[in-house]
C-alpha positions in Angstrom: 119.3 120.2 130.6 117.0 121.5 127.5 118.7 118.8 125.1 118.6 115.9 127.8 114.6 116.7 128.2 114.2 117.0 123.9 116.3 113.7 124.0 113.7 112.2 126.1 110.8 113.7 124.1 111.4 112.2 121.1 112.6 108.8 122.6 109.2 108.6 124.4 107.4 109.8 121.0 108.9 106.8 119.1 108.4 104.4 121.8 104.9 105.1 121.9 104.5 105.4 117.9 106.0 101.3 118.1 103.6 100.8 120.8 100.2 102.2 118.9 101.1 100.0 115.8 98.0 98.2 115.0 98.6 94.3 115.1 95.8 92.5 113.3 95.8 89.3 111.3 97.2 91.3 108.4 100.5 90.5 109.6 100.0 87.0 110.4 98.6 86.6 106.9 101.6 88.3 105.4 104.4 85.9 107.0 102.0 83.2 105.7 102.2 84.6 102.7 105.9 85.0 102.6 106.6 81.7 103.7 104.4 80.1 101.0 105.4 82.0 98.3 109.5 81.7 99.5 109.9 78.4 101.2 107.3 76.6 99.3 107.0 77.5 95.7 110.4 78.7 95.5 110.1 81.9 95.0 111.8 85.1 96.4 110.9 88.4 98.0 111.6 91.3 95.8 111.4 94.6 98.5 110.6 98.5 96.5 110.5 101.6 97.9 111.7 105.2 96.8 113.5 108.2 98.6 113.7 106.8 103.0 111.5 103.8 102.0 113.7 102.8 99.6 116.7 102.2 102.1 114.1 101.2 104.5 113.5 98.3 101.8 116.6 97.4 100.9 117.8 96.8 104.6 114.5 94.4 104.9 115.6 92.9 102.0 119.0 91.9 103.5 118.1 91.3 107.1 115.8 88.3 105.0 118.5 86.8 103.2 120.9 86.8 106.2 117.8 84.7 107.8 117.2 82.4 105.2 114.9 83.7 103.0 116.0 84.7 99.9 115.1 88.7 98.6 116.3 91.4 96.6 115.6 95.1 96.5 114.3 96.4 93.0 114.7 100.0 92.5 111.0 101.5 91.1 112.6 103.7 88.4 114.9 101.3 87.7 112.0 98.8 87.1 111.3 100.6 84.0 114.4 100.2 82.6 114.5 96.8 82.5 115.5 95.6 86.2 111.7 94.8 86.3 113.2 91.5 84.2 114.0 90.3 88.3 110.7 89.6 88.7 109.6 85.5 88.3 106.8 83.3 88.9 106.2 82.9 93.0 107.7 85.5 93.7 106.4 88.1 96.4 106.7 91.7 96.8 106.8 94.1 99.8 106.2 97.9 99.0 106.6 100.9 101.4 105.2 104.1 100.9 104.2 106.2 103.6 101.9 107.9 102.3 101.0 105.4 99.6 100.3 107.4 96.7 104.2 107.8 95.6 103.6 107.4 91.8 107.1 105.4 91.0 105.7 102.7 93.1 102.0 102.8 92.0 103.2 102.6 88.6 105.7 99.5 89.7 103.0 97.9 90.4 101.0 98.4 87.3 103.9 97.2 85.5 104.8 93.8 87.7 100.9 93.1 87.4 101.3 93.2 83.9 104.3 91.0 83.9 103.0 88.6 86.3 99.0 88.7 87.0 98.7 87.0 89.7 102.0 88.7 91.7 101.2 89.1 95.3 102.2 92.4 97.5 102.5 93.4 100.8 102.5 96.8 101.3 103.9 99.1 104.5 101.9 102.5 104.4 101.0 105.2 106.9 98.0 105.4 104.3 95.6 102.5 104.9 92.8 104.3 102.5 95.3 105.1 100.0 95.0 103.7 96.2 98.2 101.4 97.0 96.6 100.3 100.3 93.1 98.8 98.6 95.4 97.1 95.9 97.6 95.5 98.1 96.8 91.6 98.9 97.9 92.6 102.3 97.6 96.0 104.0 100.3 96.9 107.0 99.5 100.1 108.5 101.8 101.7 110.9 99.1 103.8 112.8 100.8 107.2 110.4 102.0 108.7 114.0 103.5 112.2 113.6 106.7 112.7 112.5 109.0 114.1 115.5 110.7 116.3 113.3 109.9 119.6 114.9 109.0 120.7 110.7 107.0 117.2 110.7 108.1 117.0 107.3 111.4 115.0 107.9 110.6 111.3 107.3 111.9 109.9 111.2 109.5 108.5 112.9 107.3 106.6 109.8 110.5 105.3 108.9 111.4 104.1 112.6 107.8 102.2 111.9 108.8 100.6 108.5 112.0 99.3 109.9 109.7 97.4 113.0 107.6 96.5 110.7 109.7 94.9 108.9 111.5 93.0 111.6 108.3 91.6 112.8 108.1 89.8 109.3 111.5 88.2 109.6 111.1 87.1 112.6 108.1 85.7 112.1 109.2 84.1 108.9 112.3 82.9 110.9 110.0 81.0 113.7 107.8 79.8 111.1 110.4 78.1 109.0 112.5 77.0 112.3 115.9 79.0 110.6 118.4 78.0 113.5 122.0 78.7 114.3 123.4 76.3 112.4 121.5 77.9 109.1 122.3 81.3 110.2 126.6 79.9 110.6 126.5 78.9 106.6 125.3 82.2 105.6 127.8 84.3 107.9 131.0 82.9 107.0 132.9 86.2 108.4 133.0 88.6 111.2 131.6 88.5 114.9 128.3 87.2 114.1 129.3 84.7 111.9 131.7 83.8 115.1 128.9 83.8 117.5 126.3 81.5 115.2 129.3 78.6 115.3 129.5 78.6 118.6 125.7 78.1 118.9 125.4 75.1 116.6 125.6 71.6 118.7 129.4 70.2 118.2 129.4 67.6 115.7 130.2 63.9 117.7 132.6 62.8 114.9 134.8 65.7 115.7 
């Protein structure tokens, strides 16, 4: 019975830390952004983050190009040894850091500014006052609820935020470039989903 009622705890916690996200025109501004830089100039999204974050941005980075919108995750450290070379003109980046002052990616910045001036980044923090968060071209705060790690330490719930965070982006970018079932079936050649986005598309009248 203790477990079952800890369970629910920290499902309701969660729940409730999705809930208090603050939705402004921040994130309307950063599908704009996303979509014009992307679908428009041709560029791509290039997603960073270290430690949680990191995998937090390179699932973000996927779950875009499965949609339709081409990205890549760049390792911070990595940057500086010469994977920073991914980096072109139009391109966009995203950046999480919880607490937005994680030095590998307040230093990736530096360097991509340097590459490419007039780069544009959206950044996913728990830190909206943070040195990261008044650099950024877009600020997305996810409210910096407490963790529900009973040491509050563990990285669980700000990483539960990050990932809704970013799904809210690709779906918006999805509904604002119209990506259908027919564009999701060329990109999902294999397996169930791939299946199920076929059977979606409208039968060609030829066959």
């Amino acid at each position: 019975m203790t477990s079952r009622i800890n369970i629910q705890s920290i499902l309701q916690q969660e729940a409730q830390a999705i809930l208090n996200i603050p939705v402004n025109e921040q994130f309307d501004k950063a599908i704009a952004l996303i979509t014009e830089q992307v679908h428009r100039k041709k560029g791509k999204l290039v997603t960073s983050g270290m430690g949680k974050a990191g995998q937090i941005a390179m699932n973000i980075a996927t779950t875009f190009c499965s949609t339709g919108t081409p990205a890549v995750f760049l390792h911070p450290s990595e940057a500086q040894h010469g994977d920073l070379g991914i980096l072109q003109e139009n391109d966009i980046m995203l950046v999480i850091s919880n607490s937005g002052k994680t030095l590998e990616i307040l230093e990736l910045l530096t360097l991509a500014k340097r590459l490419y001036p007039d780069l544009l980044f959206i950044v996913i923090t728990g830190n909206d006052r943070s040195e990261l968060a008044q650099k950024a071209d877009v600020c997305l705060y996810t409210g910096a609820p407490a963790e529900v790690c009973p040491l509050g330490l563990t990285p669980t719930t700000s990483t539960t935020m990050m990932t809704v965070i970013g799904d809210i982006l690709v779906v918006g970018v999805m509904q604002t470039t119209g990506f259908d079932a027919a564009q999701y079936a060329l990109r999902h050649h294999g397996g169930y989903l791939g299946q199920r986005s076929r059977q979606q598309c409208p039968k060609d009248p030829k066959e």
